[in-house]
N, C-alpha and C positions, 0 to 999 in steps of 0.2 A: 473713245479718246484717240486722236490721232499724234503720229510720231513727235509732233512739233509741242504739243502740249504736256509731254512729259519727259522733257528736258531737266526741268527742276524736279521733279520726281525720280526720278534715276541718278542725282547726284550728280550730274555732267559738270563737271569745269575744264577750262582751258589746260592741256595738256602736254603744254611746250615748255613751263614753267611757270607763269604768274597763277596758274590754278583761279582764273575770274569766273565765278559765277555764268557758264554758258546762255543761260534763261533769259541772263539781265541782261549782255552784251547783244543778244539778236532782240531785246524791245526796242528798240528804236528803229524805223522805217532809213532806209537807204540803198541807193540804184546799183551798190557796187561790191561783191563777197571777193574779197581775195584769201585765197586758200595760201597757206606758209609750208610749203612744204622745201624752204632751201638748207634748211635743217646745217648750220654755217659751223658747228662747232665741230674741233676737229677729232676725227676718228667717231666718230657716232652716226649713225647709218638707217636709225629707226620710221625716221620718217617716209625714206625711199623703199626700205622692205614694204612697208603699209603699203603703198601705193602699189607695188608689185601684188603682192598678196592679200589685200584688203581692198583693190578698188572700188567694188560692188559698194559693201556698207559707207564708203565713202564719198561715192555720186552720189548715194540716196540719201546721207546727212547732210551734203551737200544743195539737195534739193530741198530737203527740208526751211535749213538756215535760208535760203533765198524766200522761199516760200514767206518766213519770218517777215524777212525785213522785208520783203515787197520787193526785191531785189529781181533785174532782168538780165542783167549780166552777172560774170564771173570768171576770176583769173583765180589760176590756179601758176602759181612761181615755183617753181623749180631748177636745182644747176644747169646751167648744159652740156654738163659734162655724162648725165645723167639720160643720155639718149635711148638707152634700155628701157626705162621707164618710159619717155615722154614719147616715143615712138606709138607703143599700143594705147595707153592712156588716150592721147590725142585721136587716135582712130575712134573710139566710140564715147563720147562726151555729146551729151544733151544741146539741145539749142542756147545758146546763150552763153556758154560754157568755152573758155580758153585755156589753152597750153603759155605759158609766156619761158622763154629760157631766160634765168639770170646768169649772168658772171660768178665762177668756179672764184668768190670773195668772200674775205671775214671784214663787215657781219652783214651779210646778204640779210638774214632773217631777221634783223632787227627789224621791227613793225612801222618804223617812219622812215629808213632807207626803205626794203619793201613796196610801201605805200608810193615813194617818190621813182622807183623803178615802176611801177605797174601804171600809173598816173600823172607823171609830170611833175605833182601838187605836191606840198610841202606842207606838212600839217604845224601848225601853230607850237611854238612852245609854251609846253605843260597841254597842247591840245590831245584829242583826240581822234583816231583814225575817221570817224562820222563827222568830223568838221570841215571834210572836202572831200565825205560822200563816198565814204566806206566803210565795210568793217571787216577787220583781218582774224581767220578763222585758223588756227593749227589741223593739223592731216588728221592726227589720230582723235583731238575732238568729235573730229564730223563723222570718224569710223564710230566714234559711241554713238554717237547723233543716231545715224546709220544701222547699227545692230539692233537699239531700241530696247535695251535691257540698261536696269542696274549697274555702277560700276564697281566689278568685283575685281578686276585684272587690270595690270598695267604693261605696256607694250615697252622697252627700255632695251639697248645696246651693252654689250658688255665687251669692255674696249682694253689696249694697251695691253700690261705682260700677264695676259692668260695665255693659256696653253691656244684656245679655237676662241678668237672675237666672234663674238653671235650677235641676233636678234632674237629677243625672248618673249613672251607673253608670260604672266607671275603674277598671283595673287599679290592684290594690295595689301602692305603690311609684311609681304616676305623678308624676312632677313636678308642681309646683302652678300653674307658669307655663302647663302644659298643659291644667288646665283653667278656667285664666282666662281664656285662649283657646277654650277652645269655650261660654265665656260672652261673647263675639265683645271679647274683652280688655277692659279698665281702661280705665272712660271719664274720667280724669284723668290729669294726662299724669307727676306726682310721688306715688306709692299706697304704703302700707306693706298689708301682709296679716296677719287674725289667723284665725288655726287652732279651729275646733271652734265657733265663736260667736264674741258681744262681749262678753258676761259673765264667761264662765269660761273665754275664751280665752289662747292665750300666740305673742307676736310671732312672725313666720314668718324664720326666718335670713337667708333669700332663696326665692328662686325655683325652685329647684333641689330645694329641701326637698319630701323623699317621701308621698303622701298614704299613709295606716296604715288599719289594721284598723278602727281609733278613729275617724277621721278621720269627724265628723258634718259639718262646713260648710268653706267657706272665704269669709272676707269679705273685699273689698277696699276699703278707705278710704284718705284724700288723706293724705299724708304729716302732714299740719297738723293733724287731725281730733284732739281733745281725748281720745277713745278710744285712741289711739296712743300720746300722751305718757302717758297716765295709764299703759298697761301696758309704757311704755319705762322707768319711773320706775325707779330702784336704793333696795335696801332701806336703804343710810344715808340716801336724800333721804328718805321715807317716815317713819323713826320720827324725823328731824331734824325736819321740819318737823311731825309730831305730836304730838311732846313741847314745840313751844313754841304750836302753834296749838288743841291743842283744849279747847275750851271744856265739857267733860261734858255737852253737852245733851241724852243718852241714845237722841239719835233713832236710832244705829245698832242697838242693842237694840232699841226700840219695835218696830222692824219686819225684826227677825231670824226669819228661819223657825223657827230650832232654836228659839231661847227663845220663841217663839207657841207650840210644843209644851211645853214645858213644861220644858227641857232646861238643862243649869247652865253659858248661855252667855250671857257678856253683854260683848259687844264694847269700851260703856264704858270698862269697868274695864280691860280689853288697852293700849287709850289710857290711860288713868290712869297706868298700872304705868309706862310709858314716860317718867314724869317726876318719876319717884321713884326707882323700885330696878331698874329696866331689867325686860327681858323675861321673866327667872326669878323674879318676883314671884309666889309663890303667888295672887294674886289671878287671874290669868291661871290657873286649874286649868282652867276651862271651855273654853280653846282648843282643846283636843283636840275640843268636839264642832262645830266650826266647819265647817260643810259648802263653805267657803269659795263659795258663790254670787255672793258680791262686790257686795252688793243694797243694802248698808251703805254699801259705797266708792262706788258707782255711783249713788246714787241718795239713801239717806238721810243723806249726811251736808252738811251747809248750806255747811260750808268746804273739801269736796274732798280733804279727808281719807283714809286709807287703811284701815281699821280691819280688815278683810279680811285683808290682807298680814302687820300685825303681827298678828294671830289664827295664821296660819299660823305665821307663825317662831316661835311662843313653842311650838308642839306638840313638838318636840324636848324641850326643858326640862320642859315637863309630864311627858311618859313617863318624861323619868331620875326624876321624882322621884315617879312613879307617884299623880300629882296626877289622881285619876279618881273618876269618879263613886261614891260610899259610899252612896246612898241604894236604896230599895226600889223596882225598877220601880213597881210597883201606888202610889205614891205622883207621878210624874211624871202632872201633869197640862198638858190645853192652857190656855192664857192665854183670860179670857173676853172678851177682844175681837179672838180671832185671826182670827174667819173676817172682819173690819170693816177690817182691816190689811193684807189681803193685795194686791199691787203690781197693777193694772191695763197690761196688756203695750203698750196705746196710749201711757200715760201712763210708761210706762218707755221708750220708743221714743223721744217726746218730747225727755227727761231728757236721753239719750244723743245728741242730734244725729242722729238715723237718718231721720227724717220725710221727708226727700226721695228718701230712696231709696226705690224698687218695693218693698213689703212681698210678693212671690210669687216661688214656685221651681218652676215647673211642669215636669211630668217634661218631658224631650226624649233619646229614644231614639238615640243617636250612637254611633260606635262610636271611641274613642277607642285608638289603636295608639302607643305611645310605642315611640322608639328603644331608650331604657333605664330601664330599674325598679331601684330601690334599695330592699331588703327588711332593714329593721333586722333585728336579732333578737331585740332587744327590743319588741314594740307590742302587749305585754299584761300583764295583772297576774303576777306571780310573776320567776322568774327568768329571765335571756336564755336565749333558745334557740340549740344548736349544731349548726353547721352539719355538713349531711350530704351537703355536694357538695365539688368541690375548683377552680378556679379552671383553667380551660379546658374543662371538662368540658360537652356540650351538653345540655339541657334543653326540656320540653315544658311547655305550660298543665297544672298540676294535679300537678305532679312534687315531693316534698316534697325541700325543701333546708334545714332547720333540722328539729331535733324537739330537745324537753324532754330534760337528763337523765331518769336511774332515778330516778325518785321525788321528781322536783324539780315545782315548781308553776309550769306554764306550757303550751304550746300549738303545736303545730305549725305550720312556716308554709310555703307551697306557692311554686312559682314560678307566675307572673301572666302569663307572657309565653312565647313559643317565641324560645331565644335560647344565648349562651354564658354561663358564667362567669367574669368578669372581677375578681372581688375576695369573699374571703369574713372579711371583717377584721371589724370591727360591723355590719357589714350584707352580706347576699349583692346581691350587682352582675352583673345580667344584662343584656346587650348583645343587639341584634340583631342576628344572623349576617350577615356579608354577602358 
């Protein structure tokens, strides 16, 4: 059995955050692999360590994915501020194989900015990247691709007030207290933690909480830090307080990724809706293409506003009433002053209070052994996966204890640790034997 066919065997998903089924995204043929590695969110570092330290398994998963889709070229996106990397990189890359430098912008990595940097093309709203003849692959993916084992480790940043911002490798299912410690702990003595980034992050429950598949960063900030309350906020303070405070000054639109493409999103109007006829205002049809980036809430809007948030809650109500896009791809064009708009990641660093923290996560090689892993069976796109162990039963690194139904969309997931089974309820619970 060759590398490419055991994809779906080894549990592979997408590893940037939407966790899709790696297997299904490279079945379909297409001429074009764009590799993501602009890794946009601020103070997180993990993707650029990979590339440093992991290129090898990642031209060969690289080669693989092509392989897949039938694919003859390949871009590989990167900042350019990121010359360390792209220098050697670029020295030995395969036939067909490119270096492209993106703009030091939030949100470079978004998959249809991206796409429209690497390509010209703009992919259709609610489309997808194979709809103008590619497919966008994340770094550390292809390094699974690449290694051609089981996934038992997740590769993850550990960012803001610790003592040393690192880059880690960490069994799946670590505790996140565990490797805030081996970023020599929380240089503040009251911290709240946010999961994946600051941008598109979501508050951590505690400490206990398991790192995933997913799992790209973890940032630690002082309980008080403006980042915290904004993503502690509940959705009645949010459209309460933006149904009396916003003033339409369109800046969250101006500098919407989607609508710079050309897309029928226009945040505005989401706020508008909310002081009129509430959230199922047809006016809001365009929430559905809301990448929710949160660049709007975070950054463009002058009164602190949420415009993001209500974007999101209104996409329910858009799809009951199948309020989607009616227009002709070949008609979606980019805004002619998108490439003049796009977010400078110093100046968004600023914005958010982050300035004093180390902007660096430099790899450090540790070998992290936790007591116990907790392995949702949910930490991917599709359905939960069900468990295929039973609760006492012993276990080895690499032993699968969940797999997809028949014909269900999701992804296998391995044990991380040498250990017992201890619980197989929402998540399998492996214990160290002792």
């Amino acid at each position: 059995m060759i590398a490419s066919d055991r994809i779906e065997e080894h549990g592979i998903v997408g590893a940037g955050g939407a966790g899709f089924p790696t297997a299904v995204k490279l079945a379909a043929p297409v001429p074009l692999v764009i590799v993501n590695a602009a890794e946009c969110e601020p103070l997180i570092h993990k993707d650029k360590e990979l590339l440093k330290h992991q290129a090898g398994p990642m031209l060969k998963g690289l080669k693989v994915a092509m392989d897949r889709v039938s694919a003859e070229q390949a871009v590989i996106g990167i900042k350019n501020k990121y010359r360390d990397v792209m220098t050697p990189l670029a020295a030995d890359l395969p036939r067909g194989v490119r270096v492209l430098a993106l703009t030091d912008t939030y949100p470079a990595g978004d998959e249809f900015v991206l796409v429209h940097d690497v390509t010209g093309r703009v992919i259709p709203p609610g489309g997808l990247p194979r709809d103008v003849g590619a497919v966008v692959v994340n770094v550390e993916t292809l390094v699974n691709v690449g290694l051609d084992h089981a996934v038992t480790h997740k590769y993850l940043t550990v960012a803001g007030a610790v003592a040393e911002p690192v880059t880690l490798r960490v069994p799946v299912g670590t505790p996140i207290g565990d490797v805030i410690r081996a970023a020599g702990g929380a240089s503040v003595p009251r911290f709240a933690v946010l999961i994946g980034g600051v941008m598109m992050a979501r508050l951590a429950r505690d400490l206990d909480e398991p790192i995933l598949k997913t799992t790209g960063g973890v940032v630690v900030l002082p309980s008080d830090h403006p980042l915290i309350r904004r993503h502690s906020a509940s959705q009645k303070q949010i459209e309460l307080i933006g149904r009396s405070a916003c003033d339409q000054c369109r800046f969250c639109t101006e500098l919407c990724p989607r609508y710079l493409l050309g897309h029928p999103i226009e945040p505005h109007r989401a706020m508008q809706a909310l002081g009129f006829t509430g959230v199922k205002d047809p006016m809001i049809a365009g929430t559905l293409y809301c990448c929710e980036c949160n660049l709007c809430s975070l950054y463009s809007c002058p009164e602190g506003l949420d415009p993001k948030s209500v974007c999101a809650s209104g996409k329910p109500a858009a799809r009951e009433r199948s309020l989607t896009f009616k227009g002709r791809p070949e008609d979606v064009r980019p805004h002619a002053l998108a490439s003049q708009r796009r977010v400078p990641t110093r100046r968004l660093i600023g914005k958010l209070g982050l300035a004093r923290y180390r902007n660096a996560g430099p790899w450090v090689d540790v070998a992290i052994q936790p007591r116990r892993v907790v392995l949702p069976l949910k930490q991917h796109a599709g359905a939960p996966a069900l468990p295929t162990v039973r609760a006492g039963e012993s276990v080895r690194v690499g032993d699968v204890v969940a797999a997809p139904a028949d014909g269900a969309l999701g992804a296998r997931i391995h044990a991380s640790v040498d250990g017992v089974v201890r619980d197989v309820d929402d998540a399998v619970v492996i214990e160290e034997q002792s």
